[in-house]
KEMIGU-488130 format. One line per field, with one value per atom (N, C-alpha, C, O, CB): residue number from 1; atom name; x, y, z. Coordinates in steps of 0.02 Angstrom, whole numbers, plus 50000, padded with zeros to 5 digits. Glycine has a CB too. Layout:
BEGIN
pos: c(NUM / ...)
site: c(CA / ...)
xx: c(X / ...)
yy: c(Y / ...)
zz: c(Z / ...)
//
This chain:
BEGIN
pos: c(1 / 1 / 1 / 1 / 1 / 2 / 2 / 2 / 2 / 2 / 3 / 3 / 3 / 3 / 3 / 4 / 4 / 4 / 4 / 4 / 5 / 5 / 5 / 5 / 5 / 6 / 6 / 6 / 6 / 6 / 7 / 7 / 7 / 7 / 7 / 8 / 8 / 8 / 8 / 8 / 9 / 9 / 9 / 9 / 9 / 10 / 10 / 10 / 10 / 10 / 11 / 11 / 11 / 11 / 11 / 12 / 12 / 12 / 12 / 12 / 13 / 13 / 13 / 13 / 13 / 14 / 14 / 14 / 14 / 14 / 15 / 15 / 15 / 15 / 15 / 16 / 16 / 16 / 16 / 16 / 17 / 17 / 17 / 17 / 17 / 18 / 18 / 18 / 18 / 18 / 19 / 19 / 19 / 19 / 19 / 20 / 20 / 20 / 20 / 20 / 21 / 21 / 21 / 21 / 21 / 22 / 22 / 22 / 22 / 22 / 23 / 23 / 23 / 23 / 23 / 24 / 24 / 24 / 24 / 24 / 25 / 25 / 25 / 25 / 25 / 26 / 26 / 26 / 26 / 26 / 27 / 27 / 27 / 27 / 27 / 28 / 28 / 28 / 28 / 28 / 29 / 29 / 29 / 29 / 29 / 30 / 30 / 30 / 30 / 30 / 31 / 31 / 31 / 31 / 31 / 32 / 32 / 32 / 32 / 32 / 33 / 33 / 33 / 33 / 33 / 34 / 34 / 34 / 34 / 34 / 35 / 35 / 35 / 35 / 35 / 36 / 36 / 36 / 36 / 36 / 37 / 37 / 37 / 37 / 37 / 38 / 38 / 38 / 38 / 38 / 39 / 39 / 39 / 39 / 39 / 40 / 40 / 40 / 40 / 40 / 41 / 41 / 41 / 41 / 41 / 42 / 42 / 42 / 42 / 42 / 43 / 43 / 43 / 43 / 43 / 44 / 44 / 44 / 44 / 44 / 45 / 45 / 45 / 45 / 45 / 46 / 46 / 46 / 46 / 46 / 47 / 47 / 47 / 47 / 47 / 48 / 48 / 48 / 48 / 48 / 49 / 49 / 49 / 49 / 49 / 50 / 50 / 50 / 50 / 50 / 51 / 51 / 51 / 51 / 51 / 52 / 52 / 52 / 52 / 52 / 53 / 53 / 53 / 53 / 53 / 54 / 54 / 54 / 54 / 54 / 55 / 55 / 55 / 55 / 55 / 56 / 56 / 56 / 56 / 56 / 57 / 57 / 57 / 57 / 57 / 58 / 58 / 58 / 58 / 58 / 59 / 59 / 59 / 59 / 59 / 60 / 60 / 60 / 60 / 60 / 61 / 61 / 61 / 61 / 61 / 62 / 62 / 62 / 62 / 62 / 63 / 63 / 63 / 63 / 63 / 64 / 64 / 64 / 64 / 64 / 65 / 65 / 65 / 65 / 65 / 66 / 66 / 66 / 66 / 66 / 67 / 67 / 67 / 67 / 67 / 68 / 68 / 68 / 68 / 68 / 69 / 69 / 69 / 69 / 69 / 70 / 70 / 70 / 70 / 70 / 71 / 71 / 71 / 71 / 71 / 72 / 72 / 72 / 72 / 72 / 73 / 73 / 73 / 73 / 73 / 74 / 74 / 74 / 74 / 74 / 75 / 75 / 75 / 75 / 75 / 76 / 76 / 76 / 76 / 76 / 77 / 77 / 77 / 77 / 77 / 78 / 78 / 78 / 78 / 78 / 79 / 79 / 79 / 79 / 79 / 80 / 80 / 80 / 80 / 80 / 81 / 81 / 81 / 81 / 81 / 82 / 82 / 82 / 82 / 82 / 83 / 83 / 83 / 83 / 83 / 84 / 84 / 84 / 84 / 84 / 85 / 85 / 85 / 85 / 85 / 86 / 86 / 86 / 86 / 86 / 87 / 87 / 87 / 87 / 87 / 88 / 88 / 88 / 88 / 88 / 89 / 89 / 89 / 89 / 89 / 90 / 90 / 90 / 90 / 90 / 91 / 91 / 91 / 91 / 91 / 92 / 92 / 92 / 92 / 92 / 93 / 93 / 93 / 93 / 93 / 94 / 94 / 94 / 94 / 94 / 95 / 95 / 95 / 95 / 95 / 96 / 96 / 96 / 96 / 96 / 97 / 97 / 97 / 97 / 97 / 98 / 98 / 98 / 98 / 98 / 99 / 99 / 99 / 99 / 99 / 100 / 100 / 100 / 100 / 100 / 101 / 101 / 101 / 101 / 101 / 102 / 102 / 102 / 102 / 102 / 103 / 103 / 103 / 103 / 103 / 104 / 104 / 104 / 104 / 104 / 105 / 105 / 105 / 105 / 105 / 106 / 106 / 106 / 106 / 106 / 107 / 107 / 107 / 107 / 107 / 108 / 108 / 108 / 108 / 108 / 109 / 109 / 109 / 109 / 109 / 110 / 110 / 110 / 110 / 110 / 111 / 111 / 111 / 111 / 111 / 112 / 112 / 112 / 112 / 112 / 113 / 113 / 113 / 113 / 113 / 114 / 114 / 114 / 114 / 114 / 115 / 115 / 115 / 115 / 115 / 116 / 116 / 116 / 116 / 116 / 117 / 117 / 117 / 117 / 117 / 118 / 118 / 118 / 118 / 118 / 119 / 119 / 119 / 119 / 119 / 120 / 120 / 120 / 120 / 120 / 121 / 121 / 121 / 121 / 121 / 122 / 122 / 122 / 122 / 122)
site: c(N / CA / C / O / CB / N / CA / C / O / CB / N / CA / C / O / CB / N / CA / C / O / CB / N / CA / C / O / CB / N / CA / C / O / CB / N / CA / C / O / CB / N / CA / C / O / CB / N / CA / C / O / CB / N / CA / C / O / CB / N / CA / C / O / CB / N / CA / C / O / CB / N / CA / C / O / CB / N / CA / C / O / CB / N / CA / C / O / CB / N / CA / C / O / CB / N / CA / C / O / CB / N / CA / C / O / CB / N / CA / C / O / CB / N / CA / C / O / CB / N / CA / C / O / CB / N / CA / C / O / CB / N / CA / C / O / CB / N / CA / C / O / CB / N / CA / C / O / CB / N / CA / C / O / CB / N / CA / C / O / CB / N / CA / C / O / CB / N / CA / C / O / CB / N / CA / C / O / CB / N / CA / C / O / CB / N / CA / C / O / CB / N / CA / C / O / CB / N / CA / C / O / CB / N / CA / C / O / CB / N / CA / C / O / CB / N / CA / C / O / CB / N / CA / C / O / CB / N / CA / C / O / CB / N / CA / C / O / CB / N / CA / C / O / CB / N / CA / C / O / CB / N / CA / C / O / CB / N / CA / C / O / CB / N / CA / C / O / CB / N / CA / C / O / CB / N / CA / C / O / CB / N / CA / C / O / CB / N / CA / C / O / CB / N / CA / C / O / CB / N / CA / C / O / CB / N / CA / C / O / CB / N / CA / C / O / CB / N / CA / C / O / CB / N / CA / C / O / CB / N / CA / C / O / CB / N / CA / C / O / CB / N / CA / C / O / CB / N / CA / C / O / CB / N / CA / C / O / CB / N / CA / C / O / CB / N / CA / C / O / CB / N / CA / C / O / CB / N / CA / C / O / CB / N / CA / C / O / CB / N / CA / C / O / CB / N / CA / C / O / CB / N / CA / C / O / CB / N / CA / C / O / CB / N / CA / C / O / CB / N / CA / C / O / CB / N / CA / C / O / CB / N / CA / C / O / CB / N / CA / C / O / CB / N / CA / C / O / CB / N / CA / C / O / CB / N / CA / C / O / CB / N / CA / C / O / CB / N / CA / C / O / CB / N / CA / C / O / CB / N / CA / C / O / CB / N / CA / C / O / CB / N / CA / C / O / CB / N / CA / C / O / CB / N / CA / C / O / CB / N / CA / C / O / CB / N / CA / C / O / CB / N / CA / C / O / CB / N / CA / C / O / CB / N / CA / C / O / CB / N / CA / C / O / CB / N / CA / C / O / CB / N / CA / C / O / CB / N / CA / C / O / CB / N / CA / C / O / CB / N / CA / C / O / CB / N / CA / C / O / CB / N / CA / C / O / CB / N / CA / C / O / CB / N / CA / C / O / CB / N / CA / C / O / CB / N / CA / C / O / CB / N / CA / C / O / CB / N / CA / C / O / CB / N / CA / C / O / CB / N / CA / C / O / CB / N / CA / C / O / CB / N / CA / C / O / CB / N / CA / C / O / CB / N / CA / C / O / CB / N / CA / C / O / CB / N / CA / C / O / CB / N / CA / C / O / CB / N / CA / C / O / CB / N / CA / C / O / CB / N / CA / C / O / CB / N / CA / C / O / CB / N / CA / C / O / CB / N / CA / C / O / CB / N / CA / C / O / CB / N / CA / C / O / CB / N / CA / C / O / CB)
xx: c(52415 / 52436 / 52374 / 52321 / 52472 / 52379 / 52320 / 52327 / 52375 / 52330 / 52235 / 52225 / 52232 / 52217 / 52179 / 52273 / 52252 / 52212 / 52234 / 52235 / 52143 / 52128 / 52105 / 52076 / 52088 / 52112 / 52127 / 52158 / 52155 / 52130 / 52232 / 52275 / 52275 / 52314 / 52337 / 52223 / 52232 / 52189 / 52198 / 52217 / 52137 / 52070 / 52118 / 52110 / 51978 / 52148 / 52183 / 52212 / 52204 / 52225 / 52265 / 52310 / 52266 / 52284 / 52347 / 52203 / 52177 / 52141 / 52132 / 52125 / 52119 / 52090 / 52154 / 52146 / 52087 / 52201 / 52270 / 52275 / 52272 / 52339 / 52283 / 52297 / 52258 / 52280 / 52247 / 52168 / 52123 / 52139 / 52144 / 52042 / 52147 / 52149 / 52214 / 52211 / 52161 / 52280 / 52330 / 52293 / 52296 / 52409 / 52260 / 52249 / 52218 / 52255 / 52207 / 52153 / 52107 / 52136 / 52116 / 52050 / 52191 / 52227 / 52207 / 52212 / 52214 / 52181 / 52138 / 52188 / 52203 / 52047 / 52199 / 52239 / 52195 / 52150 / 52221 / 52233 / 52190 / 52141 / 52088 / 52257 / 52161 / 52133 / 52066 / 52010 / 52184 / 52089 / 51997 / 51963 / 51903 / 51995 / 51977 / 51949 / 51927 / 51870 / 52004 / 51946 / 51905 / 51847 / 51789 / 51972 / 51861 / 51831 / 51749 / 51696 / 51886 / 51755 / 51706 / 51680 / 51624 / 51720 / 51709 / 51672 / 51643 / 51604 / 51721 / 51680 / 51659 / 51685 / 51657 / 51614 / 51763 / 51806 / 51881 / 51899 / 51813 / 51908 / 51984 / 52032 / 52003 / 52024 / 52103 / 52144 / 52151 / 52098 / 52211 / 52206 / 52196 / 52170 / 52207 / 52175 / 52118 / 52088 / 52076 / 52055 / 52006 / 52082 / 52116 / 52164 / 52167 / 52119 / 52231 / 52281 / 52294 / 52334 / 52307 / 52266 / 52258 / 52213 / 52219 / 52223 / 52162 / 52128 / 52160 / 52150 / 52074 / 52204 / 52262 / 52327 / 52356 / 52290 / 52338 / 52379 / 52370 / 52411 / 52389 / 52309 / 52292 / 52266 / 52224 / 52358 / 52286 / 52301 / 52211 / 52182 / 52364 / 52176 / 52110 / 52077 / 52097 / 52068 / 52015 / 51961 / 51916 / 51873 / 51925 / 51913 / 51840 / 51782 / 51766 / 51830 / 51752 / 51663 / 51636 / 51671 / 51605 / 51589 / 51558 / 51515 / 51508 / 51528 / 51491 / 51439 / 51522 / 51508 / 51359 / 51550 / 51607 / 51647 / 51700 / 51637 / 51654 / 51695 / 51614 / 51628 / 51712 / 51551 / 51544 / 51503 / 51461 / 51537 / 51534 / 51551 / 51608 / 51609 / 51536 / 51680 / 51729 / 51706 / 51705 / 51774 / 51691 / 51657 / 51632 / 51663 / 51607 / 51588 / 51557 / 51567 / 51544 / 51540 / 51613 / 51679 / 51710 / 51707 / 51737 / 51746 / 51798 / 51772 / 51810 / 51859 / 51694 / 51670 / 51698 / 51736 / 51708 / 51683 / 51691 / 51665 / 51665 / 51725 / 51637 / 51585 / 51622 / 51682 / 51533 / 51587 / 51653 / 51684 / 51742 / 51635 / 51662 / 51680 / 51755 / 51796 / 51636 / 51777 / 51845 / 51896 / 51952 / 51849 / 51881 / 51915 / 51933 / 51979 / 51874 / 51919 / 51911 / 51965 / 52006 / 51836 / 51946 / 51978 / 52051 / 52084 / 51979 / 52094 / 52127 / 52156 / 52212 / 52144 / 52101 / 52126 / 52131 / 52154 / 52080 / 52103 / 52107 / 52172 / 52200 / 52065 / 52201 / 52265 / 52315 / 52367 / 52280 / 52318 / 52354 / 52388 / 52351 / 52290 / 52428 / 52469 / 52476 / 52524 / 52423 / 52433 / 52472 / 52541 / 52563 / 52449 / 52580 / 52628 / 52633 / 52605 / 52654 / 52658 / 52652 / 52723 / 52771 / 52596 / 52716 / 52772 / 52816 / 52787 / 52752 / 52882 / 52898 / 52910 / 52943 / 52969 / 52888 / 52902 / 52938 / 52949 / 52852 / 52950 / 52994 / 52949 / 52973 / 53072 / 52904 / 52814 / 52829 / 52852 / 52714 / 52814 / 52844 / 52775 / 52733 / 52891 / 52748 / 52687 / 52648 / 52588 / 52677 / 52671 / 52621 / 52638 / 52671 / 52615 / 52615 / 52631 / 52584 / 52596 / 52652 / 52518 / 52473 / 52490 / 52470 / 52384 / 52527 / 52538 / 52593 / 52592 / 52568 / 52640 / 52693 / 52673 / 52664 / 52774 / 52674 / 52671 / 52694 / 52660 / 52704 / 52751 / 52787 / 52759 / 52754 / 52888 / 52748 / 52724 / 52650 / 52648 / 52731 / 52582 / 52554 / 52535 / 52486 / 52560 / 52591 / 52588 / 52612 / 52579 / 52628 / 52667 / 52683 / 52592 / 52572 / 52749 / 52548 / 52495 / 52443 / 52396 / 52474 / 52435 / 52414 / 52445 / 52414 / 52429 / 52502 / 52529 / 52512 / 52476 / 52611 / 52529 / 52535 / 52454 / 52444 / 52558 / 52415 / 52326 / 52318 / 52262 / 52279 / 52367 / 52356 / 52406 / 52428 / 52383 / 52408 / 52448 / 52388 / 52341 / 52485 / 52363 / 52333 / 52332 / 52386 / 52348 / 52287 / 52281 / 52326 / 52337 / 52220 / 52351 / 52383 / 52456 / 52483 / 52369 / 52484 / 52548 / 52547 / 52584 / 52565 / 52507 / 52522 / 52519 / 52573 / 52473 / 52482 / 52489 / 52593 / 52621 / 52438 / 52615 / 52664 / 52731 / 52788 / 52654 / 52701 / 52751 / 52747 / 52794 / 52736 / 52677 / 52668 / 52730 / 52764 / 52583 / 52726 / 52749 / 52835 / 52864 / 52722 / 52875 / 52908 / 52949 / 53005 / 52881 / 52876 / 52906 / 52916 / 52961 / 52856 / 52877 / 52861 / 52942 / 52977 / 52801 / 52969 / 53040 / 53097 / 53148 / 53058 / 53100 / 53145 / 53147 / 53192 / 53131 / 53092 / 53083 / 53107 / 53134 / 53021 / 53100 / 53104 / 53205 / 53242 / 53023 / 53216 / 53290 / 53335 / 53395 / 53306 / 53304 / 53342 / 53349 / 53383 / 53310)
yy: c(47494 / 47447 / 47426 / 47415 / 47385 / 47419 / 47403 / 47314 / 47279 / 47435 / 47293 / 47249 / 47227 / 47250 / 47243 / 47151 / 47110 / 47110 / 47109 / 47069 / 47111 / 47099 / 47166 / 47165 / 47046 / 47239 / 47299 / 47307 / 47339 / 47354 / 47262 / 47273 / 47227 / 47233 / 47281 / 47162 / 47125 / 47158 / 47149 / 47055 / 47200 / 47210 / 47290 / 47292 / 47215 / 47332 / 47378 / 47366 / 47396 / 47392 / 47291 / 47262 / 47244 / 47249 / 47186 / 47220 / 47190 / 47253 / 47248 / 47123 / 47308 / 47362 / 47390 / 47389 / 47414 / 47405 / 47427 / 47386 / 47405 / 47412 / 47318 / 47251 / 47287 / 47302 / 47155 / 47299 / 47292 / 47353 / 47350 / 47288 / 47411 / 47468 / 47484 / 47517 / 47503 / 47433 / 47431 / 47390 / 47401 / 47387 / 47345 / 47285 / 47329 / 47346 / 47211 / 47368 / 47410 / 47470 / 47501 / 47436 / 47477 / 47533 / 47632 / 47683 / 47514 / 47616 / 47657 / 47705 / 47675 / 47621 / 47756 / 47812 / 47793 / 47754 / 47919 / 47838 / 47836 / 47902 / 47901 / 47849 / 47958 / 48009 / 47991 / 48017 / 48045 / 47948 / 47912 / 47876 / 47886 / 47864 / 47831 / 47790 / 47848 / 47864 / 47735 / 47877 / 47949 / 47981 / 47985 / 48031 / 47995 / 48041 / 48001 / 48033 / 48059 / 47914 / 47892 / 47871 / 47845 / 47835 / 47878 / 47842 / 47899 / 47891 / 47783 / 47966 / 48027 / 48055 / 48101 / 48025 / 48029 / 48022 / 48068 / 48075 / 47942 / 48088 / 48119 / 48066 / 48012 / 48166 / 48060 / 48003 / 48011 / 47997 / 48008 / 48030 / 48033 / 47988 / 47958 / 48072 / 47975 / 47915 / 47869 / 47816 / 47933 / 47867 / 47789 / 47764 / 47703 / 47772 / 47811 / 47789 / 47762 / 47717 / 47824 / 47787 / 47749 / 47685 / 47644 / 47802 / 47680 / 47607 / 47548 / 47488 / 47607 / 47584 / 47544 / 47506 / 47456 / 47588 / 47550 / 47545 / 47512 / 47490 / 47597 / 47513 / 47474 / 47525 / 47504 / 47431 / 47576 / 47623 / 47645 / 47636 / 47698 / 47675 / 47670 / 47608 / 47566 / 47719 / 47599 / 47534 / 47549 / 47587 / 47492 / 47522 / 47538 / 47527 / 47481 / 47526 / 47555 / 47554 / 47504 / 47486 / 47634 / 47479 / 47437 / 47452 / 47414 / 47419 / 47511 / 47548 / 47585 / 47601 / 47624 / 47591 / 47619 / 47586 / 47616 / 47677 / 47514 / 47438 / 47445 / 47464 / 47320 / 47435 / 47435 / 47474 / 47457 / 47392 / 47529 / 47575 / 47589 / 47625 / 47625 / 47557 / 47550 / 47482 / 47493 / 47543 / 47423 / 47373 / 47399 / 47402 / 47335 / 47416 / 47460 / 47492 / 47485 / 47495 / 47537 / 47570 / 47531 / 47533 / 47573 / 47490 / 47432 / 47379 / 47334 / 47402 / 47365 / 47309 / 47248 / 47212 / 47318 / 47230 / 47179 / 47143 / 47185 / 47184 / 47085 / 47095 / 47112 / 47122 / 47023 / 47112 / 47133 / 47091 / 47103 / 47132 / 47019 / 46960 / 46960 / 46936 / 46908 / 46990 / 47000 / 47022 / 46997 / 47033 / 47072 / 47106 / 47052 / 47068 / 47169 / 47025 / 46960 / 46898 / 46874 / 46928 / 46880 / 46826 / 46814 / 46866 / 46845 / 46744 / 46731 / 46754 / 46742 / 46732 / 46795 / 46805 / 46743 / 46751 / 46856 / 46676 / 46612 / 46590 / 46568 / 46557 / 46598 / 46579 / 46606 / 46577 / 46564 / 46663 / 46730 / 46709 / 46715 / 46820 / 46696 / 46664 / 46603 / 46578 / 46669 / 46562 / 46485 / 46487 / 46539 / 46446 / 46442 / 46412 / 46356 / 46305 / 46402 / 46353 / 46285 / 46289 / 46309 / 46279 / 46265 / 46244 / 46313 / 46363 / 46192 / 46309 / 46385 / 46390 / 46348 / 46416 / 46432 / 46457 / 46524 / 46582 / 46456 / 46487 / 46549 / 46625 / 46668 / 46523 / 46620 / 46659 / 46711 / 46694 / 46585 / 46765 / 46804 / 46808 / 46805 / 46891 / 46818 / 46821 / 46871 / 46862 / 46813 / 46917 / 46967 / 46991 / 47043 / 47025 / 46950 / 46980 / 47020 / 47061 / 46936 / 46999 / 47070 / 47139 / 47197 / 47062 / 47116 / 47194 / 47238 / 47297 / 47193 / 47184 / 47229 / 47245 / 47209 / 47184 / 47308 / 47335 / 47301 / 47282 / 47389 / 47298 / 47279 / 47183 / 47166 / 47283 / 47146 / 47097 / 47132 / 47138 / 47038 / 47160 / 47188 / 47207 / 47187 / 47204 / 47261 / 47286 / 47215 / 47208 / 47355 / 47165 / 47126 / 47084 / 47078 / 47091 / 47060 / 47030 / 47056 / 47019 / 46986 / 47138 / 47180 / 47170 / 47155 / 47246 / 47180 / 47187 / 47116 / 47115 / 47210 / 47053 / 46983 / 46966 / 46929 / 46941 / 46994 / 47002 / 47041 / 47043 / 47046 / 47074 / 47122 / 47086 / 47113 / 47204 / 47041 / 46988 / 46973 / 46976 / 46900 / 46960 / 46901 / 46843 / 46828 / 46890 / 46800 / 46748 / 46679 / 46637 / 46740 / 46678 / 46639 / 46653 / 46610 / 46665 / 46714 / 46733 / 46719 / 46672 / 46793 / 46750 / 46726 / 46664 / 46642 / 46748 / 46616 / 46546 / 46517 / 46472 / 46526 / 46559 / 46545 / 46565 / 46542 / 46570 / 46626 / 46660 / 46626 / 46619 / 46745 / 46606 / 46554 / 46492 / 46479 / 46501 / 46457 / 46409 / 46417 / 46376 / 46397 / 46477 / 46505 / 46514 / 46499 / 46542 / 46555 / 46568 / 46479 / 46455 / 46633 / 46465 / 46380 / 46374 / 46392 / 46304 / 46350 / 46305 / 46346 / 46314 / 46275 / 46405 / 46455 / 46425 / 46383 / 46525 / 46437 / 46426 / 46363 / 46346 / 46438 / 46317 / 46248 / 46232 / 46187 / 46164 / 46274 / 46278 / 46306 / 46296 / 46295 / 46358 / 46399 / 46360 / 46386 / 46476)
zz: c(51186 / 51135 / 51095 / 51125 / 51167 / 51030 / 50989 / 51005 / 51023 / 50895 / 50984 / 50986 / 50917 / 50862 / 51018 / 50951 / 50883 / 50827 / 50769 / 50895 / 50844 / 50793 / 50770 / 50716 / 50792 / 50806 / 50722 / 50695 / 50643 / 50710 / 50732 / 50673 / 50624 / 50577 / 50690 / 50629 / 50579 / 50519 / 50459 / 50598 / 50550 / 50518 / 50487 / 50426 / 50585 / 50503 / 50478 / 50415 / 50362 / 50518 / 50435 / 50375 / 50298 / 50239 / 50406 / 50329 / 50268 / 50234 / 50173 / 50283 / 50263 / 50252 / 50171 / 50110 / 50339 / 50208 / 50174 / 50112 / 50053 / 50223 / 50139 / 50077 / 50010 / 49955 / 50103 / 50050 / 49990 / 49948 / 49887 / 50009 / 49984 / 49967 / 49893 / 49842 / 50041 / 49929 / 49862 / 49800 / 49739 / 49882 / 49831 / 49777 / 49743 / 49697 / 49793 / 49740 / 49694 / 49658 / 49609 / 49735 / 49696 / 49668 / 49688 / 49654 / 49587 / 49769 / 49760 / 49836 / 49887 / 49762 / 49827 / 49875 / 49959 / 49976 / 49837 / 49990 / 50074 / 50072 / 50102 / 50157 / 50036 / 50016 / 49971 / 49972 / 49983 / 49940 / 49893 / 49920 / 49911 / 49826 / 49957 / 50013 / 50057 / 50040 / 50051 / 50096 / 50150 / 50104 / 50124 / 50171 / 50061 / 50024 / 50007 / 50003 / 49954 / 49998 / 49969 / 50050 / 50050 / 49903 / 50113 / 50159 / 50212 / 50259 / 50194 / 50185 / 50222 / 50267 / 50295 / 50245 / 50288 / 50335 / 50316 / 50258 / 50342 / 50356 / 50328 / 50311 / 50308 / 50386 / 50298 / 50245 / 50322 / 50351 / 50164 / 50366 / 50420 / 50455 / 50494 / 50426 / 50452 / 50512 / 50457 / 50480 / 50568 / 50391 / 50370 / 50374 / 50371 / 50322 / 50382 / 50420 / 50485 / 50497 / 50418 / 50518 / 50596 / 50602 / 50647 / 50652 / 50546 / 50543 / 50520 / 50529 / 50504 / 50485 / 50445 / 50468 / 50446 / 50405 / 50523 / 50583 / 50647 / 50688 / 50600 / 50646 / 50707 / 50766 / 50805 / 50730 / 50771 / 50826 / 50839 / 50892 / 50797 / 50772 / 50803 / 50792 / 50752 / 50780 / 50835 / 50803 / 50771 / 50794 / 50845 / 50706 / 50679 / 50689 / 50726 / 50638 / 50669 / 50705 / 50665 / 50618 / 50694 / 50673 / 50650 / 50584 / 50535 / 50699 / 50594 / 50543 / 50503 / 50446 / 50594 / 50509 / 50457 / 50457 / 50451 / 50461 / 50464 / 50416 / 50364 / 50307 / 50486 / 50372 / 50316 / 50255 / 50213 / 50321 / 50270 / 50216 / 50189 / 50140 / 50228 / 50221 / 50208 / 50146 / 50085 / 50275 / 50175 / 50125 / 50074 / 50021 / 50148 / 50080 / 50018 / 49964 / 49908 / 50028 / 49994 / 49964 / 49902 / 49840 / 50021 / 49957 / 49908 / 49891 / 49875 / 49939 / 49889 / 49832 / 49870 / 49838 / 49745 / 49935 / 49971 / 50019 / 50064 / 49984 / 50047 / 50086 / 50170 / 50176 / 50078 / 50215 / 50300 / 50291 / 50274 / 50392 / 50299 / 50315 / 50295 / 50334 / 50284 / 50223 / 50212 / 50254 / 50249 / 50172 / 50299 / 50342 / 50399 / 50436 / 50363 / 50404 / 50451 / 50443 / 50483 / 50436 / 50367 / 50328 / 50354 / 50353 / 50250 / 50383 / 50400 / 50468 / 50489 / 50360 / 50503 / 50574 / 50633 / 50689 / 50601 / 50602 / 50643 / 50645 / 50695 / 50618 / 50577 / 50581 / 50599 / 50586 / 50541 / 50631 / 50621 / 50709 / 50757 / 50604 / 50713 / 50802 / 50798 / 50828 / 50881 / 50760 / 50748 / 50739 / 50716 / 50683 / 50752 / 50724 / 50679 / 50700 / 50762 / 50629 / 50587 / 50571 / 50603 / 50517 / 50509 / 50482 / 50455 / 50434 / 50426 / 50458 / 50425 / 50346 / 50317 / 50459 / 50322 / 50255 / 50210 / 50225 / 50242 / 50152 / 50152 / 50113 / 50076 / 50103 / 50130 / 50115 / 50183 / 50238 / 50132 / 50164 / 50239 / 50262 / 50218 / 50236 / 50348 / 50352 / 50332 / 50325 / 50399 / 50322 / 50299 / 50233 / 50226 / 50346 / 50174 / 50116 / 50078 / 50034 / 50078 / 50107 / 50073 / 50106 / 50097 / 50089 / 50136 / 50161 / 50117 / 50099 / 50241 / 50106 / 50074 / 49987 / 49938 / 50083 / 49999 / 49929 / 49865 / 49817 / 49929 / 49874 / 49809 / 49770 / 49712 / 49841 / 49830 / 49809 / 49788 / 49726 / 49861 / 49823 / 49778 / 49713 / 49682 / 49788 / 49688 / 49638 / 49587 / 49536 / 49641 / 49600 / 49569 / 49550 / 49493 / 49609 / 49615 / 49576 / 49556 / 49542 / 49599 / 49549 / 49500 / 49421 / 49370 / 49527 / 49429 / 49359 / 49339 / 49290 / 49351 / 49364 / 49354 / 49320 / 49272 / 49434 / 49350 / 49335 / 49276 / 49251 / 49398 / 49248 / 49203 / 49128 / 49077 / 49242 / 49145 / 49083 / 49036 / 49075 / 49117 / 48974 / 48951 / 48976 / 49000 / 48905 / 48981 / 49014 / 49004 / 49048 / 49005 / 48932 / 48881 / 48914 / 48948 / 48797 / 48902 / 48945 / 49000 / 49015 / 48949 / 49054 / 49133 / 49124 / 49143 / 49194 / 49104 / 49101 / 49101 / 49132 / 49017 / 49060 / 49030 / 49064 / 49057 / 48973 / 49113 / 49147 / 49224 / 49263 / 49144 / 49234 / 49311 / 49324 / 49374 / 49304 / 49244 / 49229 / 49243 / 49279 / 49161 / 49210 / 49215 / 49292 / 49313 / 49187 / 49326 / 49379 / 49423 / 49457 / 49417 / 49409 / 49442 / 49439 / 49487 / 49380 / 49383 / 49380 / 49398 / 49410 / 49307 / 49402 / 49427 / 49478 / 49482 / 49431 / 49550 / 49611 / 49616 / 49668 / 49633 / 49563 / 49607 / 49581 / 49599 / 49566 / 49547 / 49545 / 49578 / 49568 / 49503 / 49635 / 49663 / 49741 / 49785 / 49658)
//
C-alpha cells in the first residue's frame, strides 16, 4: 500500500503538471526519466527520490517545498464543504482556472463577481 505522503506528493506533482499545461511524456523527457515512472509518481505507487523531486522542481518552475504544501492538513477533519477534497487534482476544475487566468484582468474581475452571486443564489 502506498504511503501517504507519495501520494500526496504524486497528487501535487500531477496538479502542477496540468496547471503548466505540460504532458507526462514532457515532464520525462525534461527530467530524463520514461512517462512511465511519472505515472507511478503520480499515483503514489512509486516514491520519489529526493535528487529527482528536485529536478522534477526544476522542471516545473517550483521550489520542493510545493510538493509538500498542504500535507498538514490532509486527515484533519473540519468543517464539511461543498469544495471536494481533492480539487487540484481533478482536471476539469484545472483547465477551468487555466482558462479563468487566461481572461483579461478587467473581465475576470467581472466574471468572479458573476460567479460570486450565482453561488450565493443557488
Amino acid at each position: 500500500m502506498a504511503h501517504p505522503v507519495d501520494v500526496h506528493v504524486g497528487k501535487r506533482i500531477r496538479h502542477r503538471r496540468w496547471l503548466i499545461g505540460k504532458t507526462q511524456q514532457q515532464l520525462a523527457e525534461q527530467v530524463g526519466i520514461k512517462f512511465q515512472q511519472i505515472q507511478k509518481y503520480e499515483t503514489g505507487a512509486n516514491r520519489v527520490s529526493a535528487s529527482r523531486l528536485w529536478d522534477i522542481s526544476d522542471a516545473m518552475g517550483v521550489p520542493v517545498s510545493f510538493f509538500f504544501e498542504g500535507l498538514e492538513e490532509e486527515g484533519k477533519t473540519g468543517v464539511s464543504s461543498s469544495v471536494p477534497d481533492d480539487l487540484m487534482g481533478d482536471k476539469e476544475a484545472l483547465d477551468l482556472v487555466r482558462s479563468y487566468y487566461a481572461i483579461p484582468e478587467n473581465q475576470r474581475r467581472r466574471l468572479f463577481e458573476l460567479a460570486r452571486v450565482l453561488s450565493d443564489a443557488a
